[in-house]
N, C-alpha and C positions, 0 to 999 in steps of 0.2 A: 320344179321349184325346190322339192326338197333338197336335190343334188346341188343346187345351187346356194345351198343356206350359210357355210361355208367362204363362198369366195366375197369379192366386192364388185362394189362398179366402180370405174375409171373411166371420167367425163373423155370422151373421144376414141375410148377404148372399149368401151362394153363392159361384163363381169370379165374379171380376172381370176387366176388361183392365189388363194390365202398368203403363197410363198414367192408370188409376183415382187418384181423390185417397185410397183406404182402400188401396189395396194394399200389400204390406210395399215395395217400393220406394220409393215417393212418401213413407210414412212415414219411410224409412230418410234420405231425401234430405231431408225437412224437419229431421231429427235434427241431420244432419250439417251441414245450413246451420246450424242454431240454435248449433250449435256450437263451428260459423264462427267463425260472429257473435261469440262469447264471447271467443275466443281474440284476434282482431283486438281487441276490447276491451279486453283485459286488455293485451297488447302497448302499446295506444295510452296505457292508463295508466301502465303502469310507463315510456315515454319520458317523458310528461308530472311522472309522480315522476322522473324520471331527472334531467329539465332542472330539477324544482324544488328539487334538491339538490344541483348544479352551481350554480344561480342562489344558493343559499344558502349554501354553500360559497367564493365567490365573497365576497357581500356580507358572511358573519364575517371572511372574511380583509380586507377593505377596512374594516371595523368596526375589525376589531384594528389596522390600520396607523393609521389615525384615533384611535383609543385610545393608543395610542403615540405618534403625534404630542402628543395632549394633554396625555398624562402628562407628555412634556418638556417644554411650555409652561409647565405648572403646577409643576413645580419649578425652574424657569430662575429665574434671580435675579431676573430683571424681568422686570416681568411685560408681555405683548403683547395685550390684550385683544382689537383687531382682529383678529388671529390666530386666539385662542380663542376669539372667536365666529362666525368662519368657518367652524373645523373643527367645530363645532354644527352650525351648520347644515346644513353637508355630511353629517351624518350622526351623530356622535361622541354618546354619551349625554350630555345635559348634567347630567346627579347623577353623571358618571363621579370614584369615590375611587381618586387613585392609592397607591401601596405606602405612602405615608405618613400615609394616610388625610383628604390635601384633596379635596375637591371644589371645584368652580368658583366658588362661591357663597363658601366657606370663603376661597381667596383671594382676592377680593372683600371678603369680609367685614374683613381684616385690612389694608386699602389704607391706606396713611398720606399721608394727605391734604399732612401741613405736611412731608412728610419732602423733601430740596435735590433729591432724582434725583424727585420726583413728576409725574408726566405727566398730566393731566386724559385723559378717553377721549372720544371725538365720537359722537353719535348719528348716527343714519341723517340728519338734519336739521344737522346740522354745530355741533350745542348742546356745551357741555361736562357731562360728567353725570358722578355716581363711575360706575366699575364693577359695583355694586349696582344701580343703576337701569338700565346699558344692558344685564344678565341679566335682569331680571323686569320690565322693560317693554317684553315683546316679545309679541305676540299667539302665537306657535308658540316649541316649545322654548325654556320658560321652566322654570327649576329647581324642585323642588320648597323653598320655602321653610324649612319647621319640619323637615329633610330632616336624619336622624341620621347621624352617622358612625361607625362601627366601637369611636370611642376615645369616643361620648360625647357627639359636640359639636354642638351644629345652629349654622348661621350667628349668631343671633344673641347664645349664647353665647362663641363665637369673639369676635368681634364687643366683648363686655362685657371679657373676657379680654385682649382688646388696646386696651383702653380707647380705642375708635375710634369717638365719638358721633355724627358725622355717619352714619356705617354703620348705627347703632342706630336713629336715626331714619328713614332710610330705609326700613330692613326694618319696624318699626312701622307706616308708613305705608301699606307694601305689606302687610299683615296678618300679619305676624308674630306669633304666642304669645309675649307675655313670659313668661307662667307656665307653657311646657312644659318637661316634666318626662321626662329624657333615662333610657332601659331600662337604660343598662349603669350608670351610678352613682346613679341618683335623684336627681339634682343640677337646678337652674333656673341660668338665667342669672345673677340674682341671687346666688345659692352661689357659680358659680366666680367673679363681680367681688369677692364678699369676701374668696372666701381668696385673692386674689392682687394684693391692697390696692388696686383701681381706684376708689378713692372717687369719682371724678365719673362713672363708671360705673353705681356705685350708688345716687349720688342722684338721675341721670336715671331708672335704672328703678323707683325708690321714687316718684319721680313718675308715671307711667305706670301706678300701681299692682299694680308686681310685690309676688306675698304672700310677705310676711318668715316665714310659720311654716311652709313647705315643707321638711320633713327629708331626708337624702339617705341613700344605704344603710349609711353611718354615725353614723345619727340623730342628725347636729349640721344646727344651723339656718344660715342665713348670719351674723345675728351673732355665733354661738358660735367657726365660723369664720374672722371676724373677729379676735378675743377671743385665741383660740390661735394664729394664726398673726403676733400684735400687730401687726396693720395697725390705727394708732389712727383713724387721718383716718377710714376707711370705716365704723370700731365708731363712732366719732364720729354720723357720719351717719346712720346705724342706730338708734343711741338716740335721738336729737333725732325721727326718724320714728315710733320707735316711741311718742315720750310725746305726738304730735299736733303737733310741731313743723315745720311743714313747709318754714319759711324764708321770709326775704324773699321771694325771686324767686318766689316761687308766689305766695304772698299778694297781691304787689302786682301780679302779672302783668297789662297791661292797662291800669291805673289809670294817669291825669295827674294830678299833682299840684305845687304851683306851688313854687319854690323859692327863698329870698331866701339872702344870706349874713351869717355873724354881724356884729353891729355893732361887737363890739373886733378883728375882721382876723385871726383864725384859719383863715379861710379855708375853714369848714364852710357845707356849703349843703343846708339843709333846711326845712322849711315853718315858716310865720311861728307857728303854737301852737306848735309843738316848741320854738322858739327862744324865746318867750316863758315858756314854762311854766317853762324853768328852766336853760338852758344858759346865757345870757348873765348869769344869776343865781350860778350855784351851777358851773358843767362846765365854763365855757370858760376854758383856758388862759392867754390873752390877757387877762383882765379885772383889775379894779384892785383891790389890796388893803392891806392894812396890817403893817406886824411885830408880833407878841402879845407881844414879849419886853417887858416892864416897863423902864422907863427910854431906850425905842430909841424915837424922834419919828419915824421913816421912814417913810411914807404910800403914798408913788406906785409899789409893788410890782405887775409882773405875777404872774396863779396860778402859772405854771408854775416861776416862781424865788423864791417866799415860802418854803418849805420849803428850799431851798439858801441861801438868806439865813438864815435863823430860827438853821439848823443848821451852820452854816459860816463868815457874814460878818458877821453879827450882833455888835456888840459888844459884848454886856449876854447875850449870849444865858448861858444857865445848861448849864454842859455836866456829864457824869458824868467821876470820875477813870478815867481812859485807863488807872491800874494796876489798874481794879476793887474797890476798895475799899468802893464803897459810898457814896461820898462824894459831895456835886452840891452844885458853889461857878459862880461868876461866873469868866469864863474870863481875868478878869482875878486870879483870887487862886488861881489852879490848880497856877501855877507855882512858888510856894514850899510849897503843899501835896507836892507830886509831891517837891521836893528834901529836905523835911524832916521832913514830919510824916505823911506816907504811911504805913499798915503794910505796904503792900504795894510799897514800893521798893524796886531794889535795891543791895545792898551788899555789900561783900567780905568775904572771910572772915579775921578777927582772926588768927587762926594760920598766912598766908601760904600756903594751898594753890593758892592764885589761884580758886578758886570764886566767882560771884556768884551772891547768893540776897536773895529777898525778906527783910526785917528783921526779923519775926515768923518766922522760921524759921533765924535765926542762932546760937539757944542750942541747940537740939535739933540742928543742921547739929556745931556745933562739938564738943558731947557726941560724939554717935553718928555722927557720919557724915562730918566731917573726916579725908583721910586723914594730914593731920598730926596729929594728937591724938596721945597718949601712949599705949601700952596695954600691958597685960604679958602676958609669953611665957607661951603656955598651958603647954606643956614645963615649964615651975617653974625655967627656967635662972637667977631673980631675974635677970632684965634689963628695961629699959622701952624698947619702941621704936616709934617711930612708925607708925599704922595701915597705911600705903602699904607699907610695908616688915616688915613682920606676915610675910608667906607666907615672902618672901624670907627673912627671918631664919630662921621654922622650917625651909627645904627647904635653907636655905646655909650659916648661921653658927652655929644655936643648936648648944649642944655637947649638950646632951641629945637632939636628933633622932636617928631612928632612921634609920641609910643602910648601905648593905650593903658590903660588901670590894669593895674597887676592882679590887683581881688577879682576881678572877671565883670566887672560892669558893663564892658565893650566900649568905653566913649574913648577918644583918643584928644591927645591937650600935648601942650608941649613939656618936654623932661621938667623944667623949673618948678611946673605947677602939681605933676603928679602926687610929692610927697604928704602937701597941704589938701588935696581932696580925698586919697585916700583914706587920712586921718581924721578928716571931717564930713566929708560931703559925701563918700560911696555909699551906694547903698549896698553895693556887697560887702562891705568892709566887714570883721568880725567883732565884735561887740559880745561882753559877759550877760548873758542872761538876767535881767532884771528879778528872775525870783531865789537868785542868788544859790541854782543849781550847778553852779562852775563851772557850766559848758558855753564853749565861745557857738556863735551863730552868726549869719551874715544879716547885716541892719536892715533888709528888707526882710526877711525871715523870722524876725524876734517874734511878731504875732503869731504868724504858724505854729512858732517851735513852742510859744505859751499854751497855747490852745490843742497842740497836737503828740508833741514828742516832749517836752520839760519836764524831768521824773518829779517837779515838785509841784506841779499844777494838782488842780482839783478835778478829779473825779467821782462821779457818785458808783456806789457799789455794783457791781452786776448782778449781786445775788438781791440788791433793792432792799436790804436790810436798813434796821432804822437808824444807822451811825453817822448817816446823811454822807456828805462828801469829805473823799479821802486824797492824801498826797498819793499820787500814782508812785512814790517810788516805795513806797511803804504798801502798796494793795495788796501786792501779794503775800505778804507778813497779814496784814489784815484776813487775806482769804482763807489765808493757811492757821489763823490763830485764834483771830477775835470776832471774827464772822459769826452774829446769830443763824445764820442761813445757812453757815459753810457746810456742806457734808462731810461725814465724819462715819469712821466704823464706827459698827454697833460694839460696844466694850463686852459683850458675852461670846464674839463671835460667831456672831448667827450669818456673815458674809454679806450683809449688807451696808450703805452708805445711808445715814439716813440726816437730815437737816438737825445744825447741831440743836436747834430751839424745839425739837420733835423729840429727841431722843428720851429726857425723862419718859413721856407715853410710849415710844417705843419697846423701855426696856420691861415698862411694867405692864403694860397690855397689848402689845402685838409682835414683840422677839420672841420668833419660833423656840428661843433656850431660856426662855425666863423659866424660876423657878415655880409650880405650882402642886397643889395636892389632888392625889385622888379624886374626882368626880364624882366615883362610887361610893367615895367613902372606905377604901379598903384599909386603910392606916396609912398609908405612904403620903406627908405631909412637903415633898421635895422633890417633883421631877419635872427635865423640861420640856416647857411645854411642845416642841415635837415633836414627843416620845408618846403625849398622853392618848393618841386617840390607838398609838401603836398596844401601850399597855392595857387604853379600857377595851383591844381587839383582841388581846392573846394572852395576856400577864394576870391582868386583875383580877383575886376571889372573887370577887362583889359582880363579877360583869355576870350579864345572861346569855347563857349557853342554851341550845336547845337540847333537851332530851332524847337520844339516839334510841328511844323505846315510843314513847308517845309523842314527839314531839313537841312539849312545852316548854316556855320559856322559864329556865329557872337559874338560881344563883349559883356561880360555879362550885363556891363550898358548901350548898346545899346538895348539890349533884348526885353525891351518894347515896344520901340519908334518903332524896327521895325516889332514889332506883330501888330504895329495899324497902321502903315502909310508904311511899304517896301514888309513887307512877302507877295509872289504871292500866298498863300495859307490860309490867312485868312479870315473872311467870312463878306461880304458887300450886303446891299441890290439893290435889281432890281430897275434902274433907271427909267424903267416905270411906268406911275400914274396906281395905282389901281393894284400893283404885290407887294407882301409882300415877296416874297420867299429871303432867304439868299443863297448865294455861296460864293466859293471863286472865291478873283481877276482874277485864271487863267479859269476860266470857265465864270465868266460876262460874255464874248464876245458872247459864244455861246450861252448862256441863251438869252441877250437881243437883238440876231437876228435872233435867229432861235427858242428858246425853248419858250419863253415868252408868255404867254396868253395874255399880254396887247400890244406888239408890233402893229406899225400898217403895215398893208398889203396890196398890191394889189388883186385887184378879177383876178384870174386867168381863167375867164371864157371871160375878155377881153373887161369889159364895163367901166373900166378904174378908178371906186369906189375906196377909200382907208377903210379900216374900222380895227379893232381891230380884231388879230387872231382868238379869243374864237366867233368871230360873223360871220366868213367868211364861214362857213360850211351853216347856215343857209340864210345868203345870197346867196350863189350857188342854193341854194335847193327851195329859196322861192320870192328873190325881183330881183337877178340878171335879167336883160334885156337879158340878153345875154343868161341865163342856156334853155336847151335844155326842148323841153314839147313836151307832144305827140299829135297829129292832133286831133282837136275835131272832124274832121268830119270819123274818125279811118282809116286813110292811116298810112302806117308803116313808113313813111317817117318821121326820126327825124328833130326839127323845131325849131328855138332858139325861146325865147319870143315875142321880138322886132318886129320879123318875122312873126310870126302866122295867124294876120292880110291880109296879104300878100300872105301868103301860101291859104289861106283859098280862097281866091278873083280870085287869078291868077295861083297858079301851083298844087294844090292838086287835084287829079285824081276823088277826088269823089263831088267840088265841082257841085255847080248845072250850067249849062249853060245857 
């Protein structure tokens, strides 16, 4: 078993050795190669997609910048074909529509051959070609021709739309669809050259047999087109097409045919039947005729001026009267027709309106319609007056019209009556003022104006003074003068207005500048009053000031006398000899009997000395009779001085016996 710990088993095989091609190792290791292999695969693909979407990545973004180039070529003002067929072939779509939906072909399509900035383009071959030919005559990247745009348009609509024939034939030749039929409007070529009047657009492509009954998604044909949008030249062309008319230039397309010129020198030059059959006969302007006018011999007439002769120079000629009458004389007898016997001349009018009118219409002018004639006032004022002056009369003069009151009362009477009610009866009329103010007023108004505006009416005062009622035109004189009430400056100038009947008390008991005296009494018999409580603050001897030592209230020209002889707080020397010190009065006491270094004192130890304070401490300590010493002979027993002696002799414990 041990030998065998190494190998495997293999169902229908037994054990095997470790290096058998069935063993689970050999399998496990062909597994994990295959596996390998897989992974290594899949790796090698996804660098390979790696690099073909970096590669691609790459060539949109070089697509785009080439697209963008083109797009600016294509809308550049002028156009650089060598350019834009460069950047083709470098790569750029050539159907590329830029934002405004040209394609290359499209500006191509719209080249103006005759226009002063026109540039022919060179082929590879140094030829001149349009632009048309050097896009679609290229073996690679060639446009798609019948190639729609966004808005509609294939080149060769474009193309009809800018009525640019040579374009049109180009792209034909190159195989162009006349008759495609564009997705976004259902329109042909044809459509848009009609509705945008290009008539030799659309006679080329009526030639070429583009179909005229193509409807577009507005079911109008191109003639209809035509028709509504009045391009007449192209509806023109249209119908002549449609009735089989296809035109000279088609018809004779091809054909020699010999040409002579007419024989009378009009200078037409067409073939010898044509000119035979009947122009030199019967059409040519230049040939010889005669005048038809009766009595006129004049023979040697060219066509073109027999009719301006016949009609104009003719002296026989038979002309119609010029005033229309109806009449056709010899233009020799027209002349005293026209002045005399004409019904239709004209003539002035009998009654001096200055009117001219035809003669036949002078009796009915003059009846009805002269505005001189006579006529009478519809009003019945029995007057006659002339039509001209009809209205005038009735709205001015007739006295029967009806016109309202001039004062503005609004009632309306006839002219005769107005001057008498005015002057009487209106109530607007003006009237002087009854209070003999000399202002006019209207008769309805006279109350108002007494009562309200009359500068002599009665008013009573505003200020209600006792002068009862005054002429308003006088109040303000009143107000201004005689008013007990009026206000009035104060006469000392104190700035105020005070009522003139207040003013005496004003000026003697309440004007801040009345004159007054002292209050204190200081002598000043004369300031204003203003000033006074200014002066008994700061000015006045007499006022009380405080005392900047003790604080009492004292008379300002006392102030001094009592800082040196009354105030208990100003500062005095010590009355004892030999003490320099300053106090004040209320403290002296204490100083020179208790505080004082030079006071004198009793010995307080009771030997009855007087001596000076500063000396009493050393007295107790050193001369006093009486201060206490200790036993010389050293008993504890304290001993006054006096005594020592004594003590020593007679009671100290340690004297000697």
């Amino acid at each position: 078993y041990a030998e065998r710990a190494s190998d495997d088993f293999v169902v229908g095989r037994g054990w095997v050795e470790h290096m058998d091609d069935d063993s689970g190792w050999s399998v496990s290791l062909r597994k994990a190669a295959r596996a390998w292999d897989d992974i290594c695969h899949i790796v090698e693909e996804g660098n390979k997609e790696k690099s073909r979407r970096h590669a691609v990545r790459i060539a949109l973004k070089e697509q785009a910048e080439m697209e963008a180039e083109l797009e600016d070529l294509l809308t550049s003002g002028l156009m650089d074909w060598v350019a834009i067929v460069a950047v083709i072939m470098r790569g750029a779509p050539c159907d590329h529509e830029t934002s405004e939906a040209f394609t290359p072909l499209l500006r191509a399509a719209e080249e103006d051959t005759e226009g002063l900035s026109y540039k022919p383009c060179l082929n590879p071959d140094g030829n001149p070609v349009l632009a048309i030919e050097l896009l679609l005559d290229r073996e690679t990247k060639r446009p798609k021709i019948d190639l729609e745009t966004r808005l509609g348009h294939t080149a060769l609509s474009w193309a009809a739309l800018k009525d640019r024939q040579s374009q049109m034939e180009a792209l034909i030749k190159r195989g162009a669809d006349p008759n495609f039929i564009s997705a976004k409007h259902h329109r042909t070529a044809l459509i848009w050259a009609a509705m945008c009047g290009k008539h030799r657009s659309v006679r080329f492509l009526l030639e070429i047999n583009a179909d005229q009954e193509v409807k577009d998604s507005t079911g109008r044909r191109a003639v209809e087109w035509a028709k509504q949008n009045r391009h007449g030249e192209a509806l023109t062309v249209l119908l002549q097409f449609r009735q089989g008319n296809l035109g000279i230039p088609v018809q004779r397309r091809g054909a020699a045919i010999e040409k002579v010129p007419c024989c009378w020198g009009c200078g037409l030059l067409a073939d010898r039947a044509f000119l035979a059959a009947g122009h030199e006969a019967n059409e040519c302007p230049r040939r010889l005729v005669r005048c038809r006018n009766v009595g006129c011999n004049i023979e040697l007439l060219q066509a073109w001026e027999q009719e301006q002769h016949e009609t104009e120079l003719c002296p026989e000629r038979s002309i119609d009267c010029p005033l229309g009458c109806g009449s056709r004389l010899r233009r020799t007898e027209m002349a005293p027709h026209i002045d005399e016997l004409c019904e239709l001349r004209t003539v002035d009018c009998e009654l001096g309106c200055g009117s001219t009118m035809r003669w036949r219409d002078r009796p009915k002018h003059q009846d009805d319609e002269c505005l001189y004639r006579l006529v009478a006032c519809r009003l019945m004022c029995h007057t006659d007056v002339r039509a001209k002056d009809l209205d005038d009369h009735i709205r001015n003069r007739c006295p029967e019209r009806s016109v309202r009151c001039r004062t503005g009362c609004g009632l309306a009477m006839m002219a005769r009556l107005r001057d008498a009610h005015e002057e009487e009866a209106c109530d607007a009329r003006m009237i002087t003022c009854p209070n003999n103010c000399k202002m006019e007023v209207r008769a309805r108004d006279v109350e108002t104006h007494q009562r309200d505006s009359c500068p002599r009416r009665k008013v009573p005062c505003p200020n209600k003074c006792k002068a009862g009622k005054i002429q308003f035109r006088i109040l303000d004189q009143h107000l201004a003068n005689s008013c007990s009430k009026r206000f009035v400056k104060c006469p000392e100038r104190c700035g105020k207005s005070i009522r003139f009947e207040e003013m005496a008390t004003h000026v003697s008991e309440e004007c801040p500048r009345r004159l007054v005296p002292c209050p204190l009494g200081c002598g000043i018999q004369a300031m204003e009053q203003r000033v006074v409580e200014l002066h008994c603050r700061g000015e006045c001897d007499r006022r009380i000031v405080v005392c900047s030592l003790c604080g009492d209230g004292v008379e300002n020209d006392d102030l001094k006398l009592h800082k040196e002889r009354s105030c208990l707080m100003r500062l005095v020397e010590c009355g004892h000899r030999g003490c320099y010190k300053r106090c004040t009065v209320n403290d002296l006491p204490q100083h020179e009997n208790f505080e004082c270094r030079k006071r004198q004192v009793m010995c307080l130890q009771g030997c009855g000395m007087t001596m000076f304070a500063d000396k009493r401490k050393g007295h107790h300590e050193k001369a006093c009779p009486m201060r206490h010493v200790p036993c010389p002979l050293g008993c504890t027993k304290p001993i006054r001085e006096n005594e020592k002696q004594n003590h020593i002799q007679n009671d100290c414990v340690r004297r000697q016996k």
